[in-house]
C-alpha positions in Angstrom: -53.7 -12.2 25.1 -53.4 -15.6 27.3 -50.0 -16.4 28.0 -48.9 -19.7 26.0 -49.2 -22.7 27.7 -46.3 -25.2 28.8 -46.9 -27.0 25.5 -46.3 -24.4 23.7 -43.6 -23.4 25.0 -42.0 -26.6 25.1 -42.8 -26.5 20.9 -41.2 -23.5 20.9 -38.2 -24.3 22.2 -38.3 -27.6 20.1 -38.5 -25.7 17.0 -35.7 -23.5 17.6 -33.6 -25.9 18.9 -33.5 -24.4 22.7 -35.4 -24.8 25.4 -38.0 -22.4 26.8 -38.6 -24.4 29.6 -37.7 -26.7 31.9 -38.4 -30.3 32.1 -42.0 -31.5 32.4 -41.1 -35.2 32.6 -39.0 -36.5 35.6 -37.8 -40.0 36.2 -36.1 -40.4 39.5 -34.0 -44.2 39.9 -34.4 -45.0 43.7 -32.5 -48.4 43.7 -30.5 -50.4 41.6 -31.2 -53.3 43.9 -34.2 -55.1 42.3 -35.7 -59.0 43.7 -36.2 -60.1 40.1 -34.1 -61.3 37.6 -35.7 -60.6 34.6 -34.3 -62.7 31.8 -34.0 -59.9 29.5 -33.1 -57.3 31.9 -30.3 -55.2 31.2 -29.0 -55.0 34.6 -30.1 -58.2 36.6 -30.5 -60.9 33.8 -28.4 -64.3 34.4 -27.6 -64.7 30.5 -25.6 -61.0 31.3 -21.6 -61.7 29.7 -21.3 -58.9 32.5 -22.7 -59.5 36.0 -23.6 -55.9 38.0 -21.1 -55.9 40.6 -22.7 -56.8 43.5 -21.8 -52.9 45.4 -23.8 -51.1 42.2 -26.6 -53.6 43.2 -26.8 -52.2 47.0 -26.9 -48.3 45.4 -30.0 -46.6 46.5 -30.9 -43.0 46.5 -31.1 -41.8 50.3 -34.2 -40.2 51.8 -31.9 -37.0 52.5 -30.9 -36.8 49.0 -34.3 -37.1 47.6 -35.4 -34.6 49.6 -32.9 -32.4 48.2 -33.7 -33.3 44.8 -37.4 -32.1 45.4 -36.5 -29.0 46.3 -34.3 -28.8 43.2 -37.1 -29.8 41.5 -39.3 -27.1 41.8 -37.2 -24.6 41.4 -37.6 -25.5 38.1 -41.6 -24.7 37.7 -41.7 -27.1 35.2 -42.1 -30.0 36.4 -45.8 -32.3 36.2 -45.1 -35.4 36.2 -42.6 -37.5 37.8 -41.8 -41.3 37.2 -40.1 -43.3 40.5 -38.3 -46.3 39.5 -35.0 -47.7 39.3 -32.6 -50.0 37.4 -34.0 -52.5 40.1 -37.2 -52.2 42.1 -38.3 -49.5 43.6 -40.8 -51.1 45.9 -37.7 -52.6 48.0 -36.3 -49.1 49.0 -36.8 -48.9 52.7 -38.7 -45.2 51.8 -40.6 -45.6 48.8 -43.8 -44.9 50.6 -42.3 -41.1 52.0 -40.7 -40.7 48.6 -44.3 -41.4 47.1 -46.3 -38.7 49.7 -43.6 -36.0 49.1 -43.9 -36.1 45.5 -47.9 -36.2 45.8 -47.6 -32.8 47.7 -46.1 -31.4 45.5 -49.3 -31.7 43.4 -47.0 -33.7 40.1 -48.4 -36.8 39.0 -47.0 -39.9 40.0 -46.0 -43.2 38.2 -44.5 -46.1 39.7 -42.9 -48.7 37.7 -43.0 -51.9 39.5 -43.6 -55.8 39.4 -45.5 -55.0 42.4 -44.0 -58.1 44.3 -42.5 -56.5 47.3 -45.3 -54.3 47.6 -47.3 -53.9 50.9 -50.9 -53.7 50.0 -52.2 -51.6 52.7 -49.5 -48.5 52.0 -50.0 -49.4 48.5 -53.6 -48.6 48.4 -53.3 -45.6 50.7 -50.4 -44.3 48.7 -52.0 -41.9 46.2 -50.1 -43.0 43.4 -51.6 -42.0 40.3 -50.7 -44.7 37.6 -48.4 -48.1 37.7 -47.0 -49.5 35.3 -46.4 -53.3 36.3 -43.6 -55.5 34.7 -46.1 -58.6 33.9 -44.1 -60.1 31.3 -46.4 -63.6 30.9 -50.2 -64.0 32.0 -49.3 -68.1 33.0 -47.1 -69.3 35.7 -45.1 -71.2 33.7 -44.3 -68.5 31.3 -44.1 -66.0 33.7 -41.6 -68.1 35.5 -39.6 -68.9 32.5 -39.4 -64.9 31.9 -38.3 -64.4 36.3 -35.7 -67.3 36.4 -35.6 -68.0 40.3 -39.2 -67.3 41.1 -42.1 -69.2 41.1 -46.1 -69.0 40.8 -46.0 -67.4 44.3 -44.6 -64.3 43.1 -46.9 -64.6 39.7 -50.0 -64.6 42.2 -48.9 -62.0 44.6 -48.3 -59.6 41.6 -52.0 -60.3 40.7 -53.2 -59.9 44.3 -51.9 -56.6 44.6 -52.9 -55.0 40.5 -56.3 -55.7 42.2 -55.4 -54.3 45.0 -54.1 -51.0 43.2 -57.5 -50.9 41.0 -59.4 -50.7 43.8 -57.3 -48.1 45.4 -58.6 -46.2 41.9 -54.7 -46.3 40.2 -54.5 -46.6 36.7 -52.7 -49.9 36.0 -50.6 -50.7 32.8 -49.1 -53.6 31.8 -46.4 -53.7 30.4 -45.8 -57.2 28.3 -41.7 -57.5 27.0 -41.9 -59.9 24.6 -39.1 -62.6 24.1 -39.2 -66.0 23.4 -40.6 -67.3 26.0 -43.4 -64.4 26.3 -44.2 -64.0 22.6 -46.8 -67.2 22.2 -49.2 -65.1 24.7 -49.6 -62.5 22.9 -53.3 -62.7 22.1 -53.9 -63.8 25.9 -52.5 -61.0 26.9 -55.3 -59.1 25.9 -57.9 -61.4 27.6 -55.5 -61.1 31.0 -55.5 -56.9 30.7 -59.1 -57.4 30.7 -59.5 -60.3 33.3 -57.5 -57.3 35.7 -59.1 -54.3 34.2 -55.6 -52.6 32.8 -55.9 -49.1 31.8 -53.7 -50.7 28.7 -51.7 -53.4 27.7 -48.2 -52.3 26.9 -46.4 -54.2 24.4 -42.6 -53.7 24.1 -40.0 -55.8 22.1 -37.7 -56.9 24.2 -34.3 -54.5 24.0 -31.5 -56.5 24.2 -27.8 -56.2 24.7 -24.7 -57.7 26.7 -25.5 -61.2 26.2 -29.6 -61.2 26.7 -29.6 -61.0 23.2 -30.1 -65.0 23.7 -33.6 -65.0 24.7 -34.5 -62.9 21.5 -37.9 -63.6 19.9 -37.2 -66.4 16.9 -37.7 -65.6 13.1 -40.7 -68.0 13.0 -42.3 -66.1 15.8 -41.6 -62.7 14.2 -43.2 -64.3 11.5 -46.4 -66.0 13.4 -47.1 -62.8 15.1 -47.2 -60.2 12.2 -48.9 -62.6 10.4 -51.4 -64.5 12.4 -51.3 -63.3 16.2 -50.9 -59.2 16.2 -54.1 -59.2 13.8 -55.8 -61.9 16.8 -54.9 -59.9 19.4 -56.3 -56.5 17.9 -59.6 -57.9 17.0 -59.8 -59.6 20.8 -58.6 -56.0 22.2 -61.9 -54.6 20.2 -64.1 -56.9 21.4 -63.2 -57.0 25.0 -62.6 -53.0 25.0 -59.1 -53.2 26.3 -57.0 -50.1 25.2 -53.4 -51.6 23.9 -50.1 -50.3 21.9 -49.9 -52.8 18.7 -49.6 -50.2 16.4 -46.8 -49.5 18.5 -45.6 -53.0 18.6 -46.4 -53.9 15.4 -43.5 -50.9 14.2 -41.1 -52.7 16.7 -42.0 -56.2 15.3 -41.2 -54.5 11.4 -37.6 -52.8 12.5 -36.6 -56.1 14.0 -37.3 -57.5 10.9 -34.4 -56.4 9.4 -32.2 -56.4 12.5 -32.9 -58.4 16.0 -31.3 -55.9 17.7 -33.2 -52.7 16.3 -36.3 -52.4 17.9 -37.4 -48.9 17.2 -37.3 -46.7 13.5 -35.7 -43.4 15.4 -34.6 -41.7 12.2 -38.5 -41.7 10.7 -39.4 -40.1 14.1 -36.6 -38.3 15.6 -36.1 -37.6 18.9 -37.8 -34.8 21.5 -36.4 -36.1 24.8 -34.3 -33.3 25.4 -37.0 -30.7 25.2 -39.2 -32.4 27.8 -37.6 -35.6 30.1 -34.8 -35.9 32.6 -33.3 -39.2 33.9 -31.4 -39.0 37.5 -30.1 -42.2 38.7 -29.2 -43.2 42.0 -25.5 -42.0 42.1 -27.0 -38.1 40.9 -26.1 -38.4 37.0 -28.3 -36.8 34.7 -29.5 -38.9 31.6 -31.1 -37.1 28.3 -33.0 -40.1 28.4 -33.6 -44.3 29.8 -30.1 -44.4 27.7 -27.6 -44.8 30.2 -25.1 -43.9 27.5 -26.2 -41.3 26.9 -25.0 -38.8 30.2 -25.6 -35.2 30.3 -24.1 -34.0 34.0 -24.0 -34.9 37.4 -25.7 -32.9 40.7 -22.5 -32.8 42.4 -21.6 -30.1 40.0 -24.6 -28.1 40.2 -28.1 -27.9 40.1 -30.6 -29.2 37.6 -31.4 -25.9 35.9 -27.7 -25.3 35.5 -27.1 -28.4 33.7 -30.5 -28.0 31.5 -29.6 -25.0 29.8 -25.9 -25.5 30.0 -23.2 -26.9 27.2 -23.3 -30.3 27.1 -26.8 -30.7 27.2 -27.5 -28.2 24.3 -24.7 -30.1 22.5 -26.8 -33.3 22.5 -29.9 -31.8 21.7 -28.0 -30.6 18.8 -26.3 -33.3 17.5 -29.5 -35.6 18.1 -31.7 -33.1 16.5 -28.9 -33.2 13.3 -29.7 -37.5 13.2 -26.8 -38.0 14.6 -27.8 -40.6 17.0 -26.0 -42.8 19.7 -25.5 -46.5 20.6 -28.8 -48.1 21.7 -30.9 -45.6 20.4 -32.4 -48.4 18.0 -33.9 -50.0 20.9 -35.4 -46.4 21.8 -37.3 -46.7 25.2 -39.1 -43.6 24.4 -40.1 -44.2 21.4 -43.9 -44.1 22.1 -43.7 -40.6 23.1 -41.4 -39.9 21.0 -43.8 -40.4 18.0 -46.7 -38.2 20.1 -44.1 -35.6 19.8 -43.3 -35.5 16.7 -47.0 -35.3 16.0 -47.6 -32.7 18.0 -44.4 -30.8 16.5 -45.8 -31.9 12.7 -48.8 -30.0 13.7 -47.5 -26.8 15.2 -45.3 -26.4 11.7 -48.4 -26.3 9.9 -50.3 -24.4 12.3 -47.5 -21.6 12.6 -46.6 -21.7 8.5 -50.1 -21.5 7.1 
């Protein structure tokens, strides 16, 4: 008999409420610096009621600590994929590019979330990194500068330089498209600008807001125009041009905004699978169940990874998250794509294991 796969496991452990495995999913912050400021940005924005002290913003995860983490890592024998990012840029850490070989020899697959700005293009394309996903947010310089406060079509042009750079290195290139009110009358040239760049997909996400960016929210008449007039557009160009997008996706956010700005995501008709499959590890060595930051579930300085994974608190918020008993933010789920491919997949091994 063949030994069940990791999937399998991972379903296993889902539908007994434990673990059989650990993490396949690993999203590493490497700065909280960043050189935008997006205007709905959680951390950097300008409308923030809260500014980031300005020693957070210098935090970055050292090259000595990273390697540690590695090793950590793959102890585990779990691990496939691994996200580098950052609640700023990762492209400004002084080692991204050694960070990026030592996690490509470890055979996992790589994604880099980026707005590709401080990126160098030569290391980029010799970088082996499998997929990006690049903040676009706006395919004009005018909106695209409305979105950046501070920058201008300089930046807007160097980010296109190097996605054409990165497709050509043979990197699968996302873009991810947060919509607000300055981004949300694109929406259908979007699809024409994934295609002008070859995108792998467009990625359209509803702009989660909270500690004062809630001011740059999408407008009830532009909810309105783009369920009505522009999601249906922008589908039909996305057939026609053959560009792979998420507005089914989008077009669920668009709905649970509808009856609350500020809920972007319908968690309680999909439920949550985060803890059976992701890790989060910021820059200071916390462990997050998930792109929550409220959400905190350990620290390294008090042991490893595996430790933490199958310890108390962990299993406690799988538990009480698993019950629909969900925390602060987690209407404005940043998972909530795979999320829904999990609870799929988990819909499917009921049926399969109770027929």
């Amino acid at each position: 008999m063949n030994s069940p796969t990791l999937r399998q496991r991972i379903l296993a452990g889902i539908a007994s409420g434990r673990p059989q495995v650990g993490p396949s999913n690993v999203h590493i912050d490497v700065s909280n610096g960043c050189n935008a400021a997006c205007v709905s940005c959680w951390d950097h924005s300008p409308l923030r009621t809260r500014p980031r002290p300005a020693a957070w913003k210098r935090k970055r995860l050292s090259w000595s600590r990273f390697r540690e983490l590695v090793v950590d890592l793959t102890t585990l024998d779990s691990v496939r994929a691994v996200v580098l990012s950052g609640m700023g840029e990762p492209l400004t850490h002084p080692d991204i590019y050694r960070m990026v070989a030592l996690i490509k020899a470890q055979g996992w697959h790589l994604t880099v979330l980026s707005n590709l700005v401080a990126a160098d293009p030569d290391r980029l394309a010799d970088s082996g990194i499998d997929s990006l996903l690049v903040g676009v947010h706006g395919v004009s310089p005018q909106t695209y500068c409305a979105f950046h406060p501070g920058w201008t079509e300089q930046q807007f042009f160097t980010m296109c330089r190097n996605m054409r750079v990165a497709r050509r290195a043979g990197m699968r290139v996302r873009h991810v498209q947060v919509i607000n009110r300055d981004t949300a009358p694109e929406l259908v040239a979007m699809v024409r600008f994934g295609k002008l760049f070859d995108a792998d997909r467009v990625n359209y996400k509803l702009a989660s807001l909270a500690e004062g960016t809630q001011a740059c929210a999408i407008t009830d008449a532009q909810r309105d125009q783009m369920l009505e007039r522009d999601l249906p557009a922008a589908r039909a160009l996305a057939q026609t041009l053959g560009v792979e997008t998420n507005l089914d996706l989008f077009d669920a956010q668009l709905r649970a905004a509808s009856e609350n700005v500020l809920r972007t995501t319908p968690m309680a008709e999909v439920g949550c699978y985060m803890g059976h499959v992701y890790i989060r590890i910021t820059v200071d060595g916390a462990l997050l169940y998930c792109c929550n930051t409220a959400i905190e579930v350990g620290h390294l300085a008090d042991g490893p990874l595996g430790q933490h994974w199958w310890g108390a608190t962990w299993q406690a918020t799988r538990d009480r998250i698993a019950a629909g008993h969900f925390f602060p933010g987690c209407e404005r789920c940043g998972k909530f794509e795979q999320n829904r491919k999990w609870a799929a997949r988990v819909a499917a091994h009921r049926a399969r294991t109770t027929s």
